[in-house]
N, C-alpha and C positions, 0 to 999 in steps of 0.2 A: 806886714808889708815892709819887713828891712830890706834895704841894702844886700844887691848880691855881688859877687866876682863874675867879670866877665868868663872866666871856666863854669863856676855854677850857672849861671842863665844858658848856655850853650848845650851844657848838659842838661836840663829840664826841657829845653826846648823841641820835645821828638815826643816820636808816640811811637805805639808797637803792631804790626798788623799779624798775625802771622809767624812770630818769634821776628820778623824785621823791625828795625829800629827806622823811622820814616822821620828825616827833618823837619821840623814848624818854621816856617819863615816871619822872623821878627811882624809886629801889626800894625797899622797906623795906629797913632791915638783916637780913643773913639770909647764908648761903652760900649759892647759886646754881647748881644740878650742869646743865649744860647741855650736850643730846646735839646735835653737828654731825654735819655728812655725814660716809659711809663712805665716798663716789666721789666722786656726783652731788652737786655745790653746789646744786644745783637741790632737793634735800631739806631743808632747814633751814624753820624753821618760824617765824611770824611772832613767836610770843613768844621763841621762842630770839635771834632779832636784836633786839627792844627788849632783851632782857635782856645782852646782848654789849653794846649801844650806850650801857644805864642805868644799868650798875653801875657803882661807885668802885673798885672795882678788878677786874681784870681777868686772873686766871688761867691758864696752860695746860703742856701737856708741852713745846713746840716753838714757841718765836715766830716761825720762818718759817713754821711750816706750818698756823697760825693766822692769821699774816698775811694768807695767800692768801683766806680765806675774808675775812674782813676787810677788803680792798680790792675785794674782789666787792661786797661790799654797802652801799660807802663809809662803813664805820663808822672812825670816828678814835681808839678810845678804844686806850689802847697797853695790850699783853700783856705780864703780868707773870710770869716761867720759875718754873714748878713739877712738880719732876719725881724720880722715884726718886734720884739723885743729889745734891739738892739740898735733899731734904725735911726735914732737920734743921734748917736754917737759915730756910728757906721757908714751912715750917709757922707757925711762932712768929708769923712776920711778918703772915700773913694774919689770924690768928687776932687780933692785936694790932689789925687794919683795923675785925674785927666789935667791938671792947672800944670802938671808938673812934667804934659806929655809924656805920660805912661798908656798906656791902652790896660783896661778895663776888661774881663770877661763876667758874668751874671749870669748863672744856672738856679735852678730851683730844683727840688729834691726830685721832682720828676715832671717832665713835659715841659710846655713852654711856658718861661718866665714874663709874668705880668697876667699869666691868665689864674686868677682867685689866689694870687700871690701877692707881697709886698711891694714885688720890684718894680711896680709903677711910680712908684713914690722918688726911686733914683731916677729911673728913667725922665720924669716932668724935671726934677734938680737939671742933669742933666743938660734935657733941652734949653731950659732958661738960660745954662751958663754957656747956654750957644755951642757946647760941644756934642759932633757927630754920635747919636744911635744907631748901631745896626745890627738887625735883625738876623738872627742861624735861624733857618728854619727847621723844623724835625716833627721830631712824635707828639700829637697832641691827641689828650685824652677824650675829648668833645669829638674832634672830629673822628679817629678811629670810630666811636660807637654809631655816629651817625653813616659812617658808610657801611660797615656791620650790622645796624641795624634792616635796613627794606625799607628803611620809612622814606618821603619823599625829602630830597636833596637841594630841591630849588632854591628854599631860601627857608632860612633857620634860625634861632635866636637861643643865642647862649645865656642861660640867667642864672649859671653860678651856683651857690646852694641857697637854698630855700629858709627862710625862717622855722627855726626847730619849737615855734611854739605854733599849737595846731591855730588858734585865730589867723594871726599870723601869714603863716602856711597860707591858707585859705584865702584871706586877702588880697593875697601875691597873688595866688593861681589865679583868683579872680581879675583881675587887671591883667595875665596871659591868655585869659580865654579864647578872648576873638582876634589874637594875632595869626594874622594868614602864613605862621613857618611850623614849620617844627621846632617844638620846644627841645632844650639840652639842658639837662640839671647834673651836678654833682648833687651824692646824697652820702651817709653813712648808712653802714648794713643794720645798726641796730635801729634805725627813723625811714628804712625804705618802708615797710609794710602801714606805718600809720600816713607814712606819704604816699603810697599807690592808693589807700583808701582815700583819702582828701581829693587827689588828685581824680578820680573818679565820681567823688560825688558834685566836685565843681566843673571841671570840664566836658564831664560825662562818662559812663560805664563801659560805652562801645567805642571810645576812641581806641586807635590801634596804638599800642608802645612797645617800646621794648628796655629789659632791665639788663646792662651789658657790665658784668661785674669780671675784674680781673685782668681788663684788659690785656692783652701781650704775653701774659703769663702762663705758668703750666695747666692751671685750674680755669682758663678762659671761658665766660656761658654768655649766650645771647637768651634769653628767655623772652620769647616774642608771644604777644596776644593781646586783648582789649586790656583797660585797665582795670573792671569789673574783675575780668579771669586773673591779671596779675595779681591784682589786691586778694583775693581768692585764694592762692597760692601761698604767698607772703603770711597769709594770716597763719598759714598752717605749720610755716617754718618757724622752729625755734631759733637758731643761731645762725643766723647768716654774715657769710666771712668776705671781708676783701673788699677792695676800692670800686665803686658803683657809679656808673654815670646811666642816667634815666632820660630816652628817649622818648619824644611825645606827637603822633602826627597832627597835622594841622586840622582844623574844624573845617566840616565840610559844609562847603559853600549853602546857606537857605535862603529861598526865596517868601521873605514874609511883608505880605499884603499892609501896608499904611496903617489902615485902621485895626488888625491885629495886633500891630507893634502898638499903638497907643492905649490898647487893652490892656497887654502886657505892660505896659508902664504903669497903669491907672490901677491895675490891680496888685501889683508889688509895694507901690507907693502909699498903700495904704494899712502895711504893715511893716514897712520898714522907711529909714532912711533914705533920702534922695542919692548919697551917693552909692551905698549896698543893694540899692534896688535897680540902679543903673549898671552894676555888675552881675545881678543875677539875670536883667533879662540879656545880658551880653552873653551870658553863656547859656541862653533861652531860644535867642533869634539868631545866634551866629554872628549882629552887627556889630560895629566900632562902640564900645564903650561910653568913647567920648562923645561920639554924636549922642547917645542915648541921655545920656545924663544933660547933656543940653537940650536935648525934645524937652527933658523930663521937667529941669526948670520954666522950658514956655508954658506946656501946660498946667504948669503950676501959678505961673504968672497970669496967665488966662482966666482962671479962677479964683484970682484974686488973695491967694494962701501967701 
């Protein structure tokens, strides 16, 4: 973040469309959260390149893999490394850019920054120190898969990647079971097949999902089916390549009878835990979790335990 000549900022400040050279118009001060491609360079969006080409300084996780998008679009302005690693020192510094009325840009190696990234951590600095956030909107990898997918749209919950130890794993699902959206998981390709099977044995075998690996890219696949049949599949694959986001339809509405439900409590509870038993009949009866686990302590209280 040196000091430039007013000829260099002037000449960084443009992009390329076309073999045209297109001027960036200077930015307010502000931090700058700017979504790049997930694959396809061909996704990036015209205010996201003035804003790459405008800003005084220049943020990201990866400066070669920033670079690349960068020289696609002959912007000049040089990326400055900010990254889980680094964020103690890195922080201050940008933070000190907006004190100093600079404006601020923040990418992330691909999609949009702050989602299962660092950049939250600037962004909250940031807001404390009372200066402007704002949002480039673009390519994000959640939602691509969910409209790719066929699974239902209405309302959905993004939970990031999964605990890569299978308890874990499992725990989590369990606590997702009875939420009424579609689930959205990041996974890695070598832990997708032990997570479609977990994923199937807590949520259930006949939910409908889909595995959308690649997004944007030359090698794009939706693999759509129960998670019974994806786990099926996965288990038969040896080497599965490339960035994975795991779609999950919602659990479909059940209607169970009072004294059913307190069966299912009264008979879980007597091999497990009050709070693992109020997750298994969550993903038993289809109901809220939390109410269950509260029946689960009345009737425990009722009996005197």
């Amino acid at each position: 973040m040196n000091e430039e000549t007013t000829a260099e900022v002037a000449t960084r400040r443009s992009f390329r469309l076309h073999n045209m050279a297109v001027p960036a118009r200077p930015l307010e001060p502000a931090l700058y959260l700017v979504a790049t491609p997930i694959g396809n360079l061909g996704d990036i969006t015209l205010r996201a390149l003035e804003t790459l080409a405008g800003a005084d300084v220049l943020a990201c996780e990866d400066t070669r893999v920033t670079r690349v998008l960068l020289d696609r679009y002959g912007i000049q302005n040089r990326p400055f490394a900010y990254h889980e690693h680094n964020a103690d020192e890195a922080g201050p510094r940008l933070i000190q850019a907006l004190e100093a009325g600079r404006s601020v840009a923040l990418v992330s190696d691909a999609g949009t920054p702050l989602v299962s990234d660092p950049g939250y951590r600037l962004a909250q600095q940031a807001i404390a120190a009372g200066y402007r956030v704002v949002p480039i909107p673009g390519a994000s990898a959640p939602l691509a898969a969910l409209v790719g997918s066929g699974l239902p749209n209405d309302a959905f919950l993004f939970a990031g990647f999964l605990p890569a130890k299978d308890k874990a794993r499992r725990d989590r699902l369990g606590e997702l079971a009875a939420a009424p959206a579609t689930l959205i998981f990041f996974e890695s390709p070598h832990r997708i097949g032990a997570t479609l099977l977990a994923a199937a044995d807590v949520l259930g075998g006949t939910r409908p999902a889909s595995v959308c690996r690649e997004l944007t890219k030359t090698y794009e696949e939706f693999r759509r089916g129960t998670l019974a049949e994806l786990a099926a599949h996965y288990r038969e694959v040896d080497n599965v390549k490339g960035e994975i986001v795991l779609v999950v339809a919602p659990p479909q509405p059940v209607e169970t009878p009072e004294a059913d439900v307190e069966a299912v409590l009264a008979d879980l509870s007597k091999t497990m835990p009050t709070a693992k038993a109020a997750t298994e009949a969550a993903r038993l009866t289809g109901l809220p979790r939390k109410a269950l686990y509260q029946r689960l302590l009345e009737m425990k209280g009722a009996d005197g335990r």
